[in-house]
C-alpha positions as CSV (number, residue, x, y, z in Angstrom):
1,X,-3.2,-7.1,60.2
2,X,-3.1,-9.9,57.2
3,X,-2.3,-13.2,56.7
4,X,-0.1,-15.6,54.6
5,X,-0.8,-18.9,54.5
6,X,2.4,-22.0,53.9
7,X,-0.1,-24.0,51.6
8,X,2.5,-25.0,48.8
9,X,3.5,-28.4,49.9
10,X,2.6,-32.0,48.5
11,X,3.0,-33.5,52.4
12,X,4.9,-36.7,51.2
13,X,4.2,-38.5,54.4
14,X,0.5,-38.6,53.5
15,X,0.6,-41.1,50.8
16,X,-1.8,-41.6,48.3
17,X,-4.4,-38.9,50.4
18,X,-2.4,-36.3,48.7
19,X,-2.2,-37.0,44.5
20,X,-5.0,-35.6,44.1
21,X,-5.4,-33.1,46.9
22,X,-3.5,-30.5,48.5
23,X,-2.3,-31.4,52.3
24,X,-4.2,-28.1,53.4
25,X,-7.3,-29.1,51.8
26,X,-7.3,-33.2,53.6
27,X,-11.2,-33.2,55.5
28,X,-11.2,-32.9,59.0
29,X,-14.8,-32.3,60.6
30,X,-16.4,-32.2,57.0
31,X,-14.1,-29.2,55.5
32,X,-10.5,-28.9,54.5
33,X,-8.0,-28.5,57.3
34,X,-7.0,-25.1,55.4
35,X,-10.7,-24.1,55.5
36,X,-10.6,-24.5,59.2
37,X,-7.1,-22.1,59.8
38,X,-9.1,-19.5,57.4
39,X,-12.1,-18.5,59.0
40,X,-10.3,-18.8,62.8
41,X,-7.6,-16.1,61.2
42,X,-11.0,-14.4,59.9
43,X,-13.0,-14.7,63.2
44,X,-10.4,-12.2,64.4
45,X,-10.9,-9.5,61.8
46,X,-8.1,-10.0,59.7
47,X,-9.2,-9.5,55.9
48,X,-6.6,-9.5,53.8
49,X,-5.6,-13.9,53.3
50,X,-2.4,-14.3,51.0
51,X,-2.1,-18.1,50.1
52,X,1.7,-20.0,48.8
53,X,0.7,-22.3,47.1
54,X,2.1,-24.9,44.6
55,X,0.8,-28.8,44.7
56,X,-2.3,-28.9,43.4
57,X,-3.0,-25.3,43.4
58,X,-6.3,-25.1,41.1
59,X,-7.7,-27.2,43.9
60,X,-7.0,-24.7,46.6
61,X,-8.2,-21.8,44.2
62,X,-11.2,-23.7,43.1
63,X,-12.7,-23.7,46.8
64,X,-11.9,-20.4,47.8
65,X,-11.9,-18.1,44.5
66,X,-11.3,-14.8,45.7
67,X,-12.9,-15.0,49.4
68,X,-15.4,-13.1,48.8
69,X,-17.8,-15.9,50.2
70,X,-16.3,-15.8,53.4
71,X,-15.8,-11.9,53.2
72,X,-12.3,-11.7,53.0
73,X,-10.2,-10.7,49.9
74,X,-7.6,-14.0,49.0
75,X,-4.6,-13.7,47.2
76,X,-2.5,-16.4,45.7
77,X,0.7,-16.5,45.2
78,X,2.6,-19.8,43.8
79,X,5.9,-21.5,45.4
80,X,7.7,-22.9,42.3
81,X,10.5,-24.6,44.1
82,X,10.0,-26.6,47.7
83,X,12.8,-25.4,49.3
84,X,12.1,-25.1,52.7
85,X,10.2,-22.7,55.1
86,X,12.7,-19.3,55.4
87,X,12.0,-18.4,51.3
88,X,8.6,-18.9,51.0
89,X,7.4,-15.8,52.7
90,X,9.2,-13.6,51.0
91,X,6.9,-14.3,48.0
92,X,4.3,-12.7,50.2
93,X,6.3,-9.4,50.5
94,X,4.5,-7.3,47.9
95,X,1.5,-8.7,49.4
96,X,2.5,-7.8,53.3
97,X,3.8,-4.1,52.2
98,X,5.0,-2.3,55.6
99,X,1.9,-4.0,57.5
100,X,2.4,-6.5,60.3
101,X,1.1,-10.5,59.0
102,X,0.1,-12.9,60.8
103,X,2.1,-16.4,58.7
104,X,0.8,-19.8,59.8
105,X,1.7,-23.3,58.1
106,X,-0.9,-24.4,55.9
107,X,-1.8,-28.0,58.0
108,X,-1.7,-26.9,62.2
109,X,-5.2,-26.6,63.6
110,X,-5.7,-24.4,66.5
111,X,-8.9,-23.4,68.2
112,X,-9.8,-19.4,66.6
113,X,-9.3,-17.7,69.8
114,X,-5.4,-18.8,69.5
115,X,-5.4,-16.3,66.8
116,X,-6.8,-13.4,68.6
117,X,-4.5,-14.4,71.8
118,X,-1.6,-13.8,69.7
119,X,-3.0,-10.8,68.4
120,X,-3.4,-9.5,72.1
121,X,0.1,-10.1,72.8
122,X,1.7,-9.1,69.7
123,X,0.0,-5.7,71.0
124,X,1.3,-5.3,74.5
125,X,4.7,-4.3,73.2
126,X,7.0,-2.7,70.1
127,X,7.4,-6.3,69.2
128,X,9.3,-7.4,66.0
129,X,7.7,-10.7,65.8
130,X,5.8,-13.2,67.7
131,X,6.3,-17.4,68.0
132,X,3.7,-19.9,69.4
133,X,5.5,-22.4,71.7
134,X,3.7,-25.5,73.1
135,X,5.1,-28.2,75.6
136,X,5.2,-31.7,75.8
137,X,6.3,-32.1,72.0
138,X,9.6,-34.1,70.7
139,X,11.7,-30.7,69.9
140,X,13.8,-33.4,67.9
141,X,11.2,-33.2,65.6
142,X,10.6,-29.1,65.0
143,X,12.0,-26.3,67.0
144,X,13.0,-25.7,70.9
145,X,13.0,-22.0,72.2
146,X,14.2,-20.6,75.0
147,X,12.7,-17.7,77.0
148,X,13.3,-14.7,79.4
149,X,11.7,-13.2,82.0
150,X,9.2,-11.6,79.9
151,X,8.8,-14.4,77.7
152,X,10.4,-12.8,75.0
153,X,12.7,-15.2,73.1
154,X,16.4,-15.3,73.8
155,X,17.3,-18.6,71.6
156,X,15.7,-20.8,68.9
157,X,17.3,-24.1,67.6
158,X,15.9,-26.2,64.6
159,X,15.3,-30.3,64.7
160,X,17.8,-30.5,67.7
161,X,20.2,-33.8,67.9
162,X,20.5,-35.7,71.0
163,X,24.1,-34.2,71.3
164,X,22.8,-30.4,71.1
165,X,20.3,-31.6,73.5
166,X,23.1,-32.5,76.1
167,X,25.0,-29.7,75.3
168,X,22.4,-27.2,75.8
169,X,21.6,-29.2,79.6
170,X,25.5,-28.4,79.8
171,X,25.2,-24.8,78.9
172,X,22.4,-24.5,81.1
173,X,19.7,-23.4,78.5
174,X,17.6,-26.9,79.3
175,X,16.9,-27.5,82.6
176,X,15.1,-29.9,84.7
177,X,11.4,-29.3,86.0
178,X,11.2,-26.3,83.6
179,X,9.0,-26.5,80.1
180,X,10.6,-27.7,77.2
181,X,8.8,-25.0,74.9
182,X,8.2,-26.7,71.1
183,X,7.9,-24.0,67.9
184,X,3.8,-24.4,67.5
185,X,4.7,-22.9,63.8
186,X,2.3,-19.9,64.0
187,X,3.8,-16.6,64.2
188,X,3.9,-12.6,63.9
189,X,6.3,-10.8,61.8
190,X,6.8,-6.9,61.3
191,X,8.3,-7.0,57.7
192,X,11.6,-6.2,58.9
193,X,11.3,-10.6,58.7
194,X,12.7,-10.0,55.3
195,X,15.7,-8.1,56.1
196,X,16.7,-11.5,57.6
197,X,14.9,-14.2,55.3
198,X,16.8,-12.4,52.4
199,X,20.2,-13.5,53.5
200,X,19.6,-17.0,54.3
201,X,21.8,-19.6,53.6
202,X,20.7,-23.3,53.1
203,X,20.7,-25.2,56.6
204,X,22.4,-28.2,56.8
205,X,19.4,-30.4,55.8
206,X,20.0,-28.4,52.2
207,X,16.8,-25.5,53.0
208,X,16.2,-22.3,54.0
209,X,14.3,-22.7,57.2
210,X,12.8,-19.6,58.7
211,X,14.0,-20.3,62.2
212,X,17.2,-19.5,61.1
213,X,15.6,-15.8,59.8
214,X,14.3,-15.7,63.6
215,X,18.2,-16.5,65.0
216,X,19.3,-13.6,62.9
217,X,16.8,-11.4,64.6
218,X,17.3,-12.2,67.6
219,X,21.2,-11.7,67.1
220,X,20.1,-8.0,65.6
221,X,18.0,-7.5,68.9
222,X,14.8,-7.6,67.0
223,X,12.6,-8.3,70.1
224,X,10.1,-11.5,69.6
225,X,7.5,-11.9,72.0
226,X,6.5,-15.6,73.2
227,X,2.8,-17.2,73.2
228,X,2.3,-19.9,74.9
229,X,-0.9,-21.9,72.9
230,X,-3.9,-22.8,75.1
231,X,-6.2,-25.8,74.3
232,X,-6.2,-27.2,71.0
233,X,-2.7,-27.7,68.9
234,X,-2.2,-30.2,65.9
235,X,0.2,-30.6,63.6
236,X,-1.5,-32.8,61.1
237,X,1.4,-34.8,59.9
238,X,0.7,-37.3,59.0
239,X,-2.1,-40.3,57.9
240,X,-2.7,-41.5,62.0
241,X,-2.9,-38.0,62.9
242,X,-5.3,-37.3,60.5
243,X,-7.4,-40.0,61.2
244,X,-7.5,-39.1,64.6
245,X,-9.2,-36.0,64.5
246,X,-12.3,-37.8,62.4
């Protein structure tokens, strides 16, 4: 398996922490937060790192170079235009060839055995792809997905509105007592991912946002297995998050 890497963003909501630096590359512990999502992806055997980057990329290539310090073999590939999540793996494609990729935002912190849990489930079926869902997040804010039996995933809607939030308790998808399962941003994808992030069209906040590539899949009966993340999950967002961690 590989693994691409979102890295290309300025993270706007940061401030000043990010003229000169990278969001992926903020400290947290004493090393960059992307320095952290490498070696867990690494821990699990994975070898072949493909980073997107774009803001400040010399930075991000200055500290790894080519990987070979931490055994691995990194390759960069640069995101000219910001415009949105659903595009910016398909620069990777060359990269990915016909191999399964693990593709992970650039700035959410999980502990390494997240990585290998996915892994694990990824392999207990002829899966097309694989999500992270976590609960106890504002979906409002990222993604809510809904599940089957198997926890394989029957329905995935972006930044939900208070209305669509009613509408789904109407339709029955949201109900009471039950998990409300936020998109942890860490996923699985066959390449058949591209098939679908090819024909995007821009969402109505003006990008291409991969969860849309997911719907589509869904729609073609691409089967997406669930994982539900264990333990540590941060989505370093912004400033007071970051500051949290130390």
């Amino acid at each position: 398996m590989k693994a691409v890497i979102l890295a290309a963003g300025k993270g706007t909501r940061m401030g000043a922490l990010t003229e000169e630096l990278p969001k992926p590359m903020l400290p947290v512990e004493g090393k960059p937060i992307l320095e952290h999502i490498i070696t867990g992806i690494a821990a699990q055997g994975v070898r072949e790192v493909c980073l997107i980057v774009g803001w400040k990329a010399e930075v991000i290539g200055k500290h790894f170079g080519d990987g070979s310090a931490l055994g691995l073999n990194i390759t960069y590939t640069t995101q000219e235009v910001q415009d949105g999540t659903g595009k910016a793996p398909e620069l990777a494609r060359e990269f990915v060839g016909n191999d399964a990729f693990l593709l992970t935002y650039g700035d959410i912190l999980v502990r390494p055995d997240t990585y290998a849990q996915m892994i694990a489930r990824f392999g207990e079926g002829d899966f097309s792809g694989l999500i992270t869902v976590t609960p106890g997040e504002d979906v409002r804010k990222g993604g809510i997905n809904f599940f089957d039996d198997d926890f394989c995933l029957k329905k995935i809607v972006e930044k939900p509105s208070d209305a669509q939030l009613d509408q789904l308790r109407a339709e029955g998808w949201l109900k009471d007592g039950e998990p409300v399962w936020y998109n942890a941003g860490i996923y699985i994808f066959q390449p058949v991912v591209f098939d679908h992030t090819a024909k995007l069209q821009k969402s109505p906040r003006g990008e291409y946002e991969l969860t849309d590539a997911i719907e589509t899949m869904i729609d073609a009966g691409e089967p997406i297995a669930g994982a539900k993340i264990e333990g540590r999950w941060v989505d370093v967002r912004d400033p007071d998050v970051l500051e949290s961690l130390g």
